[in-house]
C-alpha positions in Angstrom: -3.0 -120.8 16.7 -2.5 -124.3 15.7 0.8 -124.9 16.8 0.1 -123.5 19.8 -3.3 -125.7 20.3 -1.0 -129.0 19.2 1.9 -128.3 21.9 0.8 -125.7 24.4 -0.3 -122.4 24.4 3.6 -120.6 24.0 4.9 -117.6 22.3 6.8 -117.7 18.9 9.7 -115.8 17.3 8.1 -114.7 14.0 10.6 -114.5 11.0 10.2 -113.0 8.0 12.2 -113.0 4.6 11.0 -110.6 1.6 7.1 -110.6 1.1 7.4 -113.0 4.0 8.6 -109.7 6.3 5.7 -107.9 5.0 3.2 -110.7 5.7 5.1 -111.1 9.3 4.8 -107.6 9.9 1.0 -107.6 9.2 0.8 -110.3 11.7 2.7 -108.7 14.4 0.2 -105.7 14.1 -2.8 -108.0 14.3 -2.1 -109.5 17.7 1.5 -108.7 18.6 0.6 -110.3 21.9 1.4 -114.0 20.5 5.0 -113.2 19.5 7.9 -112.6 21.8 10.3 -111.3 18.7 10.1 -109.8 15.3 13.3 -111.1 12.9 13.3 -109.4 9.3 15.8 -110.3 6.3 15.7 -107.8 3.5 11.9 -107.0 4.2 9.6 -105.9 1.7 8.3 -102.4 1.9 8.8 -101.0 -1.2 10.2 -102.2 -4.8 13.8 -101.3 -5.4 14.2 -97.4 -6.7 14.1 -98.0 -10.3 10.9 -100.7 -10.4 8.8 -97.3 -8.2 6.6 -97.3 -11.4 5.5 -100.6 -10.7 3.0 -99.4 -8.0 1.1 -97.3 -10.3 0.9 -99.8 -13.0 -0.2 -102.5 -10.1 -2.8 -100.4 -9.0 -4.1 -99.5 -12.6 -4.0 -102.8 -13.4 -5.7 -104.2 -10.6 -8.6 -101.1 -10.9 -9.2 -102.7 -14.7 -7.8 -106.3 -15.0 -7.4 -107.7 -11.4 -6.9 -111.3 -12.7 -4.6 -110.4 -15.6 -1.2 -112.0 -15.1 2.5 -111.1 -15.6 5.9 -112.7 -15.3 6.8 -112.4 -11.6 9.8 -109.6 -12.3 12.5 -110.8 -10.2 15.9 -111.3 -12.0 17.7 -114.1 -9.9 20.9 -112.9 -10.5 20.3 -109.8 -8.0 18.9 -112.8 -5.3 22.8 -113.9 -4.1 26.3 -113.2 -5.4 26.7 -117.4 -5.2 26.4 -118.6 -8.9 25.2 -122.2 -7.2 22.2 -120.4 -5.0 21.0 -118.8 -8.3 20.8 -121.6 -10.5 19.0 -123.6 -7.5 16.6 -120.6 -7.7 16.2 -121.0 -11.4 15.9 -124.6 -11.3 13.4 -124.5 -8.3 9.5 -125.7 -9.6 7.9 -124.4 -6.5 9.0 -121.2 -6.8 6.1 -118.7 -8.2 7.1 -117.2 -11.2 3.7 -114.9 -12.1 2.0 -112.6 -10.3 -1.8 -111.4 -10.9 -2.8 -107.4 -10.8 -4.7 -108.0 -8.2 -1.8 -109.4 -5.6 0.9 -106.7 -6.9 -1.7 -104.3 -5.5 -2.5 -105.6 -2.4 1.2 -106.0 -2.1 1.9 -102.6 -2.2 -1.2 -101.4 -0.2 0.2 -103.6 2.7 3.7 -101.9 2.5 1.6 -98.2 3.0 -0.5 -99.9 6.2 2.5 -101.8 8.1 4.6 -98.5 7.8 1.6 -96.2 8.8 1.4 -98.5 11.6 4.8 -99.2 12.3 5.2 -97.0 15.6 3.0 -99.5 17.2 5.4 -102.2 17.5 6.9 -102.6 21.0 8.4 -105.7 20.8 11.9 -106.5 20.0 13.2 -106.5 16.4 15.7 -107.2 14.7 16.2 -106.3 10.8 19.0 -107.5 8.7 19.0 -106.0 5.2 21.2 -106.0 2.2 22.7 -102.8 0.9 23.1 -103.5 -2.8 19.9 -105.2 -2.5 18.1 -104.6 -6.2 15.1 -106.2 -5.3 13.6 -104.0 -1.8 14.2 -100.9 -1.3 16.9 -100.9 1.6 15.7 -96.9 2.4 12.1 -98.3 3.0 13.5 -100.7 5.3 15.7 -98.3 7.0 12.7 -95.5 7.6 10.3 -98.5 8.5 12.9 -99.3 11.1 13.2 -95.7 12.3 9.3 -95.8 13.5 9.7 -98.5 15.4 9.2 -97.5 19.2 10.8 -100.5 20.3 13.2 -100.3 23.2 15.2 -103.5 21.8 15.5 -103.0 18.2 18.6 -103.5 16.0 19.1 -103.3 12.4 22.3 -104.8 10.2 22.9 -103.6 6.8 25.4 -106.0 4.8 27.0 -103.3 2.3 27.5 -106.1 -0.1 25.1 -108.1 -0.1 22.5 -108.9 -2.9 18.6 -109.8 -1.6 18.8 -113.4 0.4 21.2 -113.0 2.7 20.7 -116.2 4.0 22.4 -117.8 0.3 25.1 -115.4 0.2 28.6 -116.6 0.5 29.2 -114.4 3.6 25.6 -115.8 5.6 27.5 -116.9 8.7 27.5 -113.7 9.9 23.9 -112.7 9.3 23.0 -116.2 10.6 25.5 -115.6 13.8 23.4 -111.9 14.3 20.3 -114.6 14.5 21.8 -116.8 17.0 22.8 -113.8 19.2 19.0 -112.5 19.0 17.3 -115.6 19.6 19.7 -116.1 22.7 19.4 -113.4 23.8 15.4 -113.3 23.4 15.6 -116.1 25.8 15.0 -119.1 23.0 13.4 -121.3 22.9 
């Protein structure tokens, strides 16, 4: 709303990386009006298959200690296969290493509403996830992507690829798939 009250009212291309796709998502089903495309990269949906207990524990801990606070579980050597993208990640101060009961919860409620809800978006979308992705569950993406009722929606698994695909070695392509979209979304 801002932007568009500082430069006129337009539409936008919403992207979305990670928690960012879930938090895009949510917007998209708020008013999906405003936006003219949806662009995901390695969404969040659901934790990777072996982290599926964390749900329960974020919800217990959130029903007893909402405010209690644990290391932020992410192991940045499953983020990108590039050794120099990982130690920027580890060297990075504004990254959030910690996450409260509370938030892990609400994370996970969000991924039950925007799938529940996914059959309501029309607009075009395109996903782009990573298929050795140990961070998001890449067959949460992939059934999130199947509700879609979108007539213009694509998805792009890279086999190979770890969680950002953006800082992978191989990101031309994915960035390449972006250009194509956007052009062909008629932007900007």
């Amino acid at each position: 709303k801002w932007i568009g009250e500082r430069y006129g009212n337009r539409k936008f291309i919403l992207l979305g990386q990670s928690l960012g796709g879930l938090i895009s998502v949510s917007a998209v089903l708020k008013n999906q009006s405003a936006w003219v495309a949806l662009i995901l990269m390695s969404p969040f949906f659901a934790v990777f298959k072996s982290h599926g207990f964390l749900s329960l524990l974020a919800f217990s801990i959130s029903c007893v200690l909402p405010r209690l606070v644990w290391n932020n579980p992410i192991k940045p050597a499953f983020l990108s296969h590039d050794p120099d993208e990982v130690r920027k990640y580890k060297e990075d101060r504004l990254i959030q290493r910690a996450i409260t009961g509370r938030l892990a919860c609400e994370m996970f409620k969000g991924c039950s509403c925007v799938y529940n809800q996914a059959n309501q978006i029309s607009l075009p979308v395109l996903i782009l996830a990573s298929g050795d992705d140990r961070i998001v569950s890449l067959q949460a993406t992939q059934a999130f992507y199947n509700r879609i009722n979108s007539k213009e929606k694509k998805i792009k698994v890279f086999e190979s690829s770890y969680h950002e695909l953006l800082h992978e070695k191989e990101r031309y392509e994915a960035i390449e798939i972006i250009r194509e979209f956007l052009m062909k979304t008629g932007w900007p």
